[in-house]
N, C-alpha and C positions, 0 to 999 in steps of 0.2 A: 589509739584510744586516748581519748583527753584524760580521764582521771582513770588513778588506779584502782582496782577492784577489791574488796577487803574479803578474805574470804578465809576458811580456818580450815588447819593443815589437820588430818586424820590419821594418826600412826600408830594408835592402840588399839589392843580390840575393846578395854572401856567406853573410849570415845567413840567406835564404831557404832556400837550397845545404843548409846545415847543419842546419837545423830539422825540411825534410824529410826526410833521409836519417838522421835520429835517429826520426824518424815512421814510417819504412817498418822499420824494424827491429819494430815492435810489430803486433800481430795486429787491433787494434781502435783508430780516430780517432774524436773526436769533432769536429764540421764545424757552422760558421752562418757566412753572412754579412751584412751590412750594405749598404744599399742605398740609393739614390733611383733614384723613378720618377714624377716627376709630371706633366712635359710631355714627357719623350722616348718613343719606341716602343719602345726598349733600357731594363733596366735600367742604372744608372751603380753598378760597382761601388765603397763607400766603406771596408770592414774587410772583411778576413777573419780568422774567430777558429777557431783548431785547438785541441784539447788531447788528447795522445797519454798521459795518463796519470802524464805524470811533468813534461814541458812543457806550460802556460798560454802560446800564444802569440796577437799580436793582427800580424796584418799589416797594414802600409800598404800597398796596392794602386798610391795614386797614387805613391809612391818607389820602387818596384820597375821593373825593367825586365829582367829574366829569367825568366819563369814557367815556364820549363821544370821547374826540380826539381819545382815544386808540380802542374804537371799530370801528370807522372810518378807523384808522389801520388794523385794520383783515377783513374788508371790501373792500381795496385797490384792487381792479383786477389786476393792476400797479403794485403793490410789491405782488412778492413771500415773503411765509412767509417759511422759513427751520424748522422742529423741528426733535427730535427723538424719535423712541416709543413712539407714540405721543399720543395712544388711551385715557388716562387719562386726558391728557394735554385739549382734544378736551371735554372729559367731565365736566372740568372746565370751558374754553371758553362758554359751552353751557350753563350751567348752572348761571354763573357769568354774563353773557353779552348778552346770545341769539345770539350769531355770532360766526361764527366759520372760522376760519384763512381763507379766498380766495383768490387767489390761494395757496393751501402747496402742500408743497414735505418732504416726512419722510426720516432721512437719512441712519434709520434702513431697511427702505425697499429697498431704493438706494442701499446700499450695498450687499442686496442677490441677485441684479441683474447683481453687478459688481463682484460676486462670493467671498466674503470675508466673507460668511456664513450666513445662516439664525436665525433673529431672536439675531443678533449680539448687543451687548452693547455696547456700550457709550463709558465707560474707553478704551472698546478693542480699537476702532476703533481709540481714543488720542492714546493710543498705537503702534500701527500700525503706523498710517500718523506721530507723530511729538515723539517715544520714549517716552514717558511722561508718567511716572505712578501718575495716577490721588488716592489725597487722596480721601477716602471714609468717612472717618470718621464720618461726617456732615450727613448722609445721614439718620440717623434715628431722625433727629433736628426739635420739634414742631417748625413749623415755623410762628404759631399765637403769639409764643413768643416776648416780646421786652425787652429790644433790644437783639439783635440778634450778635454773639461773630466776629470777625475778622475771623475767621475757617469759618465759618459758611457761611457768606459772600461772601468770596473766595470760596469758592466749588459750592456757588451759580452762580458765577461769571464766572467760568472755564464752566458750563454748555453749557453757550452760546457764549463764547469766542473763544472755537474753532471748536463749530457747524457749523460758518461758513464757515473757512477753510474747512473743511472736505466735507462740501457740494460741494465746489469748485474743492476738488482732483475727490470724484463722478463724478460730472459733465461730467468731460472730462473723466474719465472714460466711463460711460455710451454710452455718442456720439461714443466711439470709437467700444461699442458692439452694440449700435439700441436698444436699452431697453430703451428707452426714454417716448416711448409712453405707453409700460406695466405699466412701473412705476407710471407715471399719473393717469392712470386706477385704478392700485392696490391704491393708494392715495386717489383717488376720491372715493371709495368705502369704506374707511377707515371712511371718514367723512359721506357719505349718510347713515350706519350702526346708527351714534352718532344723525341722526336723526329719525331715527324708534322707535319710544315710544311703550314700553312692553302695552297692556290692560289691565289694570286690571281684567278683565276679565279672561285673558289667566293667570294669574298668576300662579295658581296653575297646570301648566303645568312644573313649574319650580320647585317644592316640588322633591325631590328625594323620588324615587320608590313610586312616584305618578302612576305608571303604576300596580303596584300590588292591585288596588282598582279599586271595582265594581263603574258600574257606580254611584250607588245608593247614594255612597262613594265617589264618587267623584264631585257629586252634593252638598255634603258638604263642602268638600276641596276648589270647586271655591268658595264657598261663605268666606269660613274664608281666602283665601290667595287674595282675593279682600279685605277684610278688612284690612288685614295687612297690604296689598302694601300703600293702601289709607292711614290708619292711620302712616303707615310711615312715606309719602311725607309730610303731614300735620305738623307732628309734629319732622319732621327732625331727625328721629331717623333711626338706621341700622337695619334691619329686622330682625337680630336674636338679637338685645340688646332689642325689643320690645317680640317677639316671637318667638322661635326657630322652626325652619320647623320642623325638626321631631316630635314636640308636636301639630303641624296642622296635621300629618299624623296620629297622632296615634286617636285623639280626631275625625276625618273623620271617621277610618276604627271602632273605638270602639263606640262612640257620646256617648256619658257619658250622664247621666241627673242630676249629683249634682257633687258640685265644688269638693268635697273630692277624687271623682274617678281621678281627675285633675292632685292628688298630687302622683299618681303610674306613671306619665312620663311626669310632668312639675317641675319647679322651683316653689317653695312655693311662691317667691315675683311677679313670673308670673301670677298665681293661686289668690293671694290677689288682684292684680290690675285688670287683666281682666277675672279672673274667669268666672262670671255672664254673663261679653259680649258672652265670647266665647259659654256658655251655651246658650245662646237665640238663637247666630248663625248658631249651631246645629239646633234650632227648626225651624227656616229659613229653613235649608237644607233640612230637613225630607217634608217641605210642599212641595218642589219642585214635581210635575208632572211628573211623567216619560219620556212623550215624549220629557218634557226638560232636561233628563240626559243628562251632556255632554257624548260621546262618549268613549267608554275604549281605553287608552293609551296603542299604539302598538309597542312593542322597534324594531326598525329594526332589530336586529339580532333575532327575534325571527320569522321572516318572510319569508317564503319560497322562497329558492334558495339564501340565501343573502350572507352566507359565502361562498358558490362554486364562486358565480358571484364575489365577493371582492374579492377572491383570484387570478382570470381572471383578473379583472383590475389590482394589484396589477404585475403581473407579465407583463403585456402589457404596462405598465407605462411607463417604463426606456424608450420602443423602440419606443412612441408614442411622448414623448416631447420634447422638445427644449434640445439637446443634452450637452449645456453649464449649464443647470441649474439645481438644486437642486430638485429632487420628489418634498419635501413638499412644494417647491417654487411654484412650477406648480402647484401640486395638494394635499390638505388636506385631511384627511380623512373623514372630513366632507364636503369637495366637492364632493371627491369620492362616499360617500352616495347620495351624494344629487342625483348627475348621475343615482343610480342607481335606487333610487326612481323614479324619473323622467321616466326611462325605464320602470320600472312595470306598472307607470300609463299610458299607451296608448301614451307618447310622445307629453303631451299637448305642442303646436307650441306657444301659445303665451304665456307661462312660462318658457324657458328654464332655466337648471340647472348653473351653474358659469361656469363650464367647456364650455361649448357652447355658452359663448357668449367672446365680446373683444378680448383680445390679445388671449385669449387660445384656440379661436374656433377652427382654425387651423390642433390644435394636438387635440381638444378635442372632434371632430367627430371621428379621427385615434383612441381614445381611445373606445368611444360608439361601432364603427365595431367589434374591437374585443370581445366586451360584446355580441354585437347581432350574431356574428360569434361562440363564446366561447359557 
């Protein structure tokens, strides 16, 4: 960056008080924060950067001790809140505060609407609108660290500095294609996702080649990957620095009965600390009752008719959607699924798939005919 950014440092909750109720006065925030996440389950929030337009501010998180004005702020119906790629950002919000930005707009998503590529970053996008090759360097920076270098700062700073411009070149972008409303849509769904809490329960749906175990096997596996999940959230640890999923799958499909068998496909320091539990967990699983096995894990492609029908959609795509926009824009392969799941099961009306409903309904029936035509 040629010049430096002048931006003012936030470490009381007075100035907190202040800054936001200078921010809720304005119609449009720009919003990033700064984070670590390597061993805990939570991210650890380390800055939060606002810039309302006329304040550059960098909050200290760890010197504050009143968050109220600022969740007040992401509460504002009144202020738009701008961020980018924001799915992280939202799980900080959520977790740090219980609130999550109302009204936002991502500018990552604004822009595959405005056709300048999906899934676009940050730098490009500085790039693009103002020339500006943004340093990176900062970017791998503990930010629970203090104090925190002049680089560091700056990189923090440029975040949201010209988040907002760019929101504002979007803008009027947008108005001039009608993607205004998909965008909303696609935002809004960004956040409802940041509040679907996994079950514990369901956890062990998430073990990789959790689907190559009997049920009997996988009456085990729920029980140990609901312990895991649980003692994770508990104790703020990241599920594989507690237990590595492939030693839940192998301890499922094999159930050991002494700690020794443990140490053919776990870490010895795994084996010393939760040995024993995991052993008892096993004996949990074995009591379980058949009629309560959970159900054997069905991969979609192993399902009849999935690859002829994905290849039907795949090639009905192009002529089915919004002729301005990107496939994966319109449709993922995991929407695609979903569609087709959706078809196999009798077309339940009051579940539709994401293709079928909002902006995409449109082209997303044109897409269903050719599947049921196909």
């Amino acid at each position: 960056m040629a010049n430096k950014l002048n931006y003012i440092w936030v470490e009381t909750d007075q100035k907190l008080a202040e800054i936001c109720h200078n921010a809720c006065r304005q119609s449009v925030v720009a919003l990033d924060t700064e984070f670590v996440r390597t061993r805990t389950y939570y991210p650890k929030l380390g800055l939060i950067q606002l810039f309302d337009g006329q304040n550059l501010c960098l909050i200290d998180p760890l010197a504050i001790t009143d968050f109220s004005p600022f969740v007040a702020l992401l509460a504002d119906n009144n202020v738009l809140k701008v961020l980018h790629a924001c799915g992280e950002d939202l799980d900080v919000f959520q977790h740090a505060f219980r609130q999550l930005p109302q009204p936002m707009l991502d500018t990552q998503v604004m822009a595959g609407f405005a056709g300048l590529g999906v899934s676009v970053g940050f730098a490009k996008l500085v790039q693009h609108y103002f020339d500006i090759a943004l340093d990176k360097g900062a970017s791998r920076t503990d930010w629970l660290k203090r104090p925190l270098s002049d680089i560091q700062l700056q990189y923090a700073a440029a975040d949201v500095h010209y988040l907002l411009p760019i929101y504002h070149q979007l803008s009027a972008a947008l108005q001039a294609s009608g993607w205004q409303v998909a965008v909303k849509e696609e935002c809004e769904g960004l956040m409802a996702k940041r509040t679907q809490l996994l079950d514990p329960n369901d956890a062990y749906k998430e073990i990789g080649n959790a689907w190559q175990l009997k049920p009997q096997q996988l009456a085990v596996l729920q029980i140990l990957a609901k312990w895991r999940m649980e003692e994770a959230q508990k104790r703020d640890i990241a599920l594989n620095f507690l237990v590595k999923e492939q030693g839940l799958w192998h301890i499922a499909k094999h159930q050991p009965k002494h700690t020794s068998a443990l140490l053919e496909f776990m870490h010895p320091n795994e084996v010393r600390i939760y040995g024993k539990k995991l052993l008892w967990l096993v004996e949990q699983g074995r009591a379980v009752a058949p009629e309560n096995y959970p159900p054997p894990i069905t991969r979609l492609i192993d399902e009849a008719g999935y690859k002829p029908m994905l290849k039907v959609l795949q090639k009905a795509l192009p002529a089915a959607k919004p002729p301005a926009l990107a496939d994966e824009l319109f449709a993922t392969k995991r929407q695609l699924n979903q569609l087709f799941k959706w078809h196999q099961n009798r077309q339940n009306p009051d579940k539709l798939p994401e293709l079928l409903t909002g902006w995409r309904a449109e082209f997303g029936w044109k897409l269903l005919k050719s599947l049921e035509d196909g």
